[in-house]
DOROMI-958597 format. One line per field, with one value per residue: residue number from 1; residue in three letters; y, z, x of N, C-alpha, C, O, CB in turn. Coordinates in pm, whole numbers, plus 50000, padded with zeros to 5 digits. Glycine has a CB too. Example, Ala and Ser with C-alpha at 12.3 -4.5 7.8 and 13.67 -1.06 7.14 Angstrom:
# residues 2
lodo	c(1|2)
miba	c(ALA|SER)
n.yy	c(49431|49775)
n.zz	c(50780|50708)
n.xx	c(51319|51285)
ca.yy	c(49550|49894)
ca.zz	c(50780|50714)
ca.xx	c(51230|51367)
c.yy	c(49670|50003)
c.zz	c(50780|50787)
c.xx	c(51320|51290)
o.yy	c(49668|50114)
o.zz	c(50846|50804)
o.xx	c(51424|51341)
cb.yy	c(49553|49940)
cb.zz	c(50905|50572)
cb.xx	c(51131|51408)
END
This chain:
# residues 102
lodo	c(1|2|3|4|5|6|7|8|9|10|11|12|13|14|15|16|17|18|19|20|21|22|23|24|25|26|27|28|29|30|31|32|33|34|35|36|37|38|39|40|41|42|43|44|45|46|47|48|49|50|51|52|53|54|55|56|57|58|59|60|61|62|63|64|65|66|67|68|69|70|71|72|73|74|75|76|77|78|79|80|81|82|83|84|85|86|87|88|89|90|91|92|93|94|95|96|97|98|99|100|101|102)
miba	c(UNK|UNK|UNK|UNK|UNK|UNK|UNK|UNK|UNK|UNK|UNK|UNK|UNK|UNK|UNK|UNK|UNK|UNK|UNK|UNK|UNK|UNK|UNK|UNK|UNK|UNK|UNK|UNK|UNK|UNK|UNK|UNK|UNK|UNK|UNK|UNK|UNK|UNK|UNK|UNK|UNK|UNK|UNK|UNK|UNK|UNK|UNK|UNK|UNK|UNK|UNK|UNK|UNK|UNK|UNK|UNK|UNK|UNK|UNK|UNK|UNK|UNK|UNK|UNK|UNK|UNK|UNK|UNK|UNK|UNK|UNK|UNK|UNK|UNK|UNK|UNK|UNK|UNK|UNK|UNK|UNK|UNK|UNK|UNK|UNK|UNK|UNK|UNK|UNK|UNK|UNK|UNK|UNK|UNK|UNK|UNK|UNK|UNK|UNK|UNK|UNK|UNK)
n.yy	c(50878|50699|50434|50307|50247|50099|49868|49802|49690|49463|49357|49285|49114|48900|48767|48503|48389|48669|48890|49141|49380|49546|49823|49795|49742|49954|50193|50115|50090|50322|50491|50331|50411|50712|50684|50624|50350|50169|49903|49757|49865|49773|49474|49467|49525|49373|49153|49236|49190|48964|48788|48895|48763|48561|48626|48901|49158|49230|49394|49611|49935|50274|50462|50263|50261|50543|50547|50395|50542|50777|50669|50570|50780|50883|50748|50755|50618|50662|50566|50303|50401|50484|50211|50133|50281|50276|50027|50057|50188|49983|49837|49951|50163|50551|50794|51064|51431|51383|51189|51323|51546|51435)
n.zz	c(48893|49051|49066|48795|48906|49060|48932|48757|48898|48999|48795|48676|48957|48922|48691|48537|48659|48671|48825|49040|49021|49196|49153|49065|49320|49445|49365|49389|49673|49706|49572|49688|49928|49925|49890|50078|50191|50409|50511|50286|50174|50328|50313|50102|50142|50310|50174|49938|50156|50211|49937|49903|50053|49894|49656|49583|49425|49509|49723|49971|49931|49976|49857|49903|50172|50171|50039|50216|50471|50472|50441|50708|50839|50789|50877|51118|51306|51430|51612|51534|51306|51381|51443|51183|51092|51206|51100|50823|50892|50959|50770|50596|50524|50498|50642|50388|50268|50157|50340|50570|50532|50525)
n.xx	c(48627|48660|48499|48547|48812|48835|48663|48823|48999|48887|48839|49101|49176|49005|49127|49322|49631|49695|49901|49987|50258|50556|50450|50176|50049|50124|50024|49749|49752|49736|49573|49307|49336|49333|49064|48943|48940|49087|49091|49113|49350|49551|49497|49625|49870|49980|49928|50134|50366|50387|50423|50674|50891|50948|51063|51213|51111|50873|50900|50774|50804|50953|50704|50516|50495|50426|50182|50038|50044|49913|49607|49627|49667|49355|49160|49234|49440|49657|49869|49921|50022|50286|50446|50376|50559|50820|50817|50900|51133|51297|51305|51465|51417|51433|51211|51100|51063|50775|50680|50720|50516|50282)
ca.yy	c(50759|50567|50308|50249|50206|49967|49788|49752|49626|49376|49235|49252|48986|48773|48727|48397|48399|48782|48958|49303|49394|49592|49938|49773|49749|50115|50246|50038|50132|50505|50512|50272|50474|50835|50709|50565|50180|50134|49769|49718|49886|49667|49380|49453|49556|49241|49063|49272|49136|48802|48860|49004|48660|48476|48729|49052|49231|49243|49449|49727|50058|50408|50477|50185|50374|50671|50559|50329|50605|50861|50617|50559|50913|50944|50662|50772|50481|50745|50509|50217|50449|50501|50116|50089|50421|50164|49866|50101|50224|49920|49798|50035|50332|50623|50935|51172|51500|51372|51135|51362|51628|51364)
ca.zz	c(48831|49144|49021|48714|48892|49136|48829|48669|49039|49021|48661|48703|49018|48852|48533|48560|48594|48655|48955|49033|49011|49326|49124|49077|49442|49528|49289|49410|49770|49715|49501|49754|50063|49928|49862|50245|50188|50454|50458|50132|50185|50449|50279|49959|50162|50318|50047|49946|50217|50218|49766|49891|50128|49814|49578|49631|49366|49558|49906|49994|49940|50048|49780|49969|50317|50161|50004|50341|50601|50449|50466|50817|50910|50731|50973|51276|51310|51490|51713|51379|51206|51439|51396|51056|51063|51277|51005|50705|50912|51005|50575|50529|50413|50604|50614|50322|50285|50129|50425|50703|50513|50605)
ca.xx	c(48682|48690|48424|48586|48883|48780|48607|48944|49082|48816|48834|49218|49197|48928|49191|49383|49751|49731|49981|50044|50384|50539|50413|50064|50043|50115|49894|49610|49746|49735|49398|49210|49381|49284|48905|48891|48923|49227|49092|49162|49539|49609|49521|49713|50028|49988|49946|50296|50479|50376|50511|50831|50903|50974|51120|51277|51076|50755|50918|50732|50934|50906|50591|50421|50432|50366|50030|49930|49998|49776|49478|49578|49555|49237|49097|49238|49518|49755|49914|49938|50127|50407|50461|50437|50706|50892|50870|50973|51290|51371|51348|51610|51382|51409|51071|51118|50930|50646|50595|50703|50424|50179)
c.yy	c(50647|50483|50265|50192|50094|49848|49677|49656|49461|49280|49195|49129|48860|48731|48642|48432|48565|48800|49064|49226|49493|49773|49933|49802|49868|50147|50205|50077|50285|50479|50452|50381|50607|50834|50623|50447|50176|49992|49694|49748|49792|49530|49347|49446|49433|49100|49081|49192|49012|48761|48851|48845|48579|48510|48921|49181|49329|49347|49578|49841|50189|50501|50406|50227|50460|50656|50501|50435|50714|50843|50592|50655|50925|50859|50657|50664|50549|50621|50337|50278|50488|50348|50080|50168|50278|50050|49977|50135|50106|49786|49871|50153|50437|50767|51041|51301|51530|51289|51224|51558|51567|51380)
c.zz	c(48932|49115|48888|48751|48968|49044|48767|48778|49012|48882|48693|48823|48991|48758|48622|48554|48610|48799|48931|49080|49161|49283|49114|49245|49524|49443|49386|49550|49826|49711|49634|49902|50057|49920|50007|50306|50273|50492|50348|50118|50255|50415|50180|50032|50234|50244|49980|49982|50203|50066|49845|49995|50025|49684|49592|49551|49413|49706|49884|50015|49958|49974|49849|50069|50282|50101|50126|50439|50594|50501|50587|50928|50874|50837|51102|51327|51392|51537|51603|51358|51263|51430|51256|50994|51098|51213|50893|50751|50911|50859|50547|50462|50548|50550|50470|50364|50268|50281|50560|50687|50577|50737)
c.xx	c(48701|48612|48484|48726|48920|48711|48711|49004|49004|48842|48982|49237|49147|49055|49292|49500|49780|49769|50009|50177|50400|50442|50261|50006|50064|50056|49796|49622|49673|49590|49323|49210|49297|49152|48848|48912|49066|49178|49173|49327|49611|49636|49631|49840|50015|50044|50118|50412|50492|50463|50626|50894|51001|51057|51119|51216|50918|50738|50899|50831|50842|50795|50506|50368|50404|50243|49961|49923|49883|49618|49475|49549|49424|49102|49103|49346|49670|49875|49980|50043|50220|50446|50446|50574|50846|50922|50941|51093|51382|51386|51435|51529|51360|51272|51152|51061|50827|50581|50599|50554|50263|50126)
o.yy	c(50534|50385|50146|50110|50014|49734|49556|49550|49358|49158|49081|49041|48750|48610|48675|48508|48601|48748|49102|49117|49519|49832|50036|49887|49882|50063|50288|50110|50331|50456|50542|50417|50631|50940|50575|50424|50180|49939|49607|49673|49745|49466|49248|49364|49361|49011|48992|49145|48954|48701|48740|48860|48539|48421|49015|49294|49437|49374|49653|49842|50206|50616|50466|50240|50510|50759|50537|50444|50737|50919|50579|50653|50999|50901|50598|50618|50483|50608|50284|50230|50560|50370|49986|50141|50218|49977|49965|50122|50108|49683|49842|50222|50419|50814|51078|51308|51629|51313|51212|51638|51622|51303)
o.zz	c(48909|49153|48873|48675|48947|49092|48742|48744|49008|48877|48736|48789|49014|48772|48731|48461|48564|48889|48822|49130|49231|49372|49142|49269|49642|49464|49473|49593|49919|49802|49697|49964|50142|49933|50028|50427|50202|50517|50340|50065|50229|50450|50172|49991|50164|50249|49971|49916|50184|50082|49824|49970|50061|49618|49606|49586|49374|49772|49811|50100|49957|50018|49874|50089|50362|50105|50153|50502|50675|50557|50634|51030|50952|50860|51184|51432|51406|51462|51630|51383|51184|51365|51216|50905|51027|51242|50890|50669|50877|50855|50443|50367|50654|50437|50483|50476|50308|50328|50647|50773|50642|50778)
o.xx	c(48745|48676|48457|48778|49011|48710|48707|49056|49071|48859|48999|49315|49198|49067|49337|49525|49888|49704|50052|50208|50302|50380|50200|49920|50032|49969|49769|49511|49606|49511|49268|49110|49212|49092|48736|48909|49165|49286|49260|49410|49722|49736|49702|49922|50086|50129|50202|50505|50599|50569|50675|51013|51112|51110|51041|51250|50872|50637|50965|50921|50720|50785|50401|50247|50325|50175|49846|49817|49794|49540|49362|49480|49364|48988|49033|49299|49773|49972|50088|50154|50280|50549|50515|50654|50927|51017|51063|51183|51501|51454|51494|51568|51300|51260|51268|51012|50765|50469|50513|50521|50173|50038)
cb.yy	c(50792|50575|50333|50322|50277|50017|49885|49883|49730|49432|49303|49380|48996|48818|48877|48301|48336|48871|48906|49458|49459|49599|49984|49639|49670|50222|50181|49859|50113|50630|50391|50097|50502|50912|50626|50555|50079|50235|49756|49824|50020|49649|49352|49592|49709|49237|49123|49363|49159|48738|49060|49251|48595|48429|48690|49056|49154|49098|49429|49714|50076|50500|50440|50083|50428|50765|50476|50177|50670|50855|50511|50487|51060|50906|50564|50742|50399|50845|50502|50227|50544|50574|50065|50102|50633|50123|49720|50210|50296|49889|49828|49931|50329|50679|51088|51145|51546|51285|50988|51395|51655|51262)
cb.zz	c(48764|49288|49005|48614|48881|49243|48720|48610|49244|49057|48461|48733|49118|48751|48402|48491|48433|48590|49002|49155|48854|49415|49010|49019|49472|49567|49131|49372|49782|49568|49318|49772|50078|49839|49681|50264|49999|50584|50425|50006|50266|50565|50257|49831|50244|50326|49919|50030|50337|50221|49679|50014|50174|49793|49463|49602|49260|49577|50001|50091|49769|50068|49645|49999|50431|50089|49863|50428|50666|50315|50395|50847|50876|50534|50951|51351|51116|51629|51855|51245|51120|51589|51456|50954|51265|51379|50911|50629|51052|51163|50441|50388|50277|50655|50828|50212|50285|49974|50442|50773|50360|50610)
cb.xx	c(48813|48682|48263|48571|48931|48663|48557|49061|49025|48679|48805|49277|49171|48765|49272|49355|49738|49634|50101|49963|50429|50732|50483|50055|50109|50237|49861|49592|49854|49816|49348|49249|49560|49334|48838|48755|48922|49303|48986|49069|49593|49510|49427|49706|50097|49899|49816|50315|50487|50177|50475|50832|50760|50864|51056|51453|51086|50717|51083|50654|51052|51036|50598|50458|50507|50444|49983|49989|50119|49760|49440|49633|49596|49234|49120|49079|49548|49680|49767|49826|50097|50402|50409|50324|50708|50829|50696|50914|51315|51315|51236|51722|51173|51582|51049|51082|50920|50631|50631|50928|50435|50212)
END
């Protein structure tokens, strides 16, 4: 289903007036992360933060790191992901044991 769901990613940004919500944005983190695209995570959580600047609904929470670090083990980003550990502690979320299974 990953081409259909990248399909949907794609019509969904074309459509006018359309924003993921902060749950759109971990979805789309996870999914893109577990099929390799840590480009594509990076950008979105980006995109996230830059959201979350202006309203409080958009700030990456402890679902967000747990779909980006996956993809950055999967890429080799070892040394990344102790700095992004380092931004989520320092948002006020501390490792669970889904992320310290990671």
């Amino acid at each position: 289903m990953r081409d259909e769901f990248r399909d949907v990613y794609v019509l969904l940004r074309k459509m006018e007036g359309f924003e993921f919500d902060s749950l759109g944005y971990n979805i789309c983190i996870h999914a893109f992360g577990c099929w390799g695209d840590l480009s594509l995570c990076l950008r979105l959580f980006d995109k996230m933060k830059v959201k979350s600047l202006g309203t409080r609904s958009f700030v990456p929470d402890l679902c967000t790191y747990n779909g980006l670090i996956p993809a950055m083990c999967s890429s080799g980003k070892v040394m990344d992901i102790l700095i992004v550990l380092e931004e989520m502690k320092g948002s006020g979320h501390e490792p669970d044991a889904f992320s310290y299974r990671i």
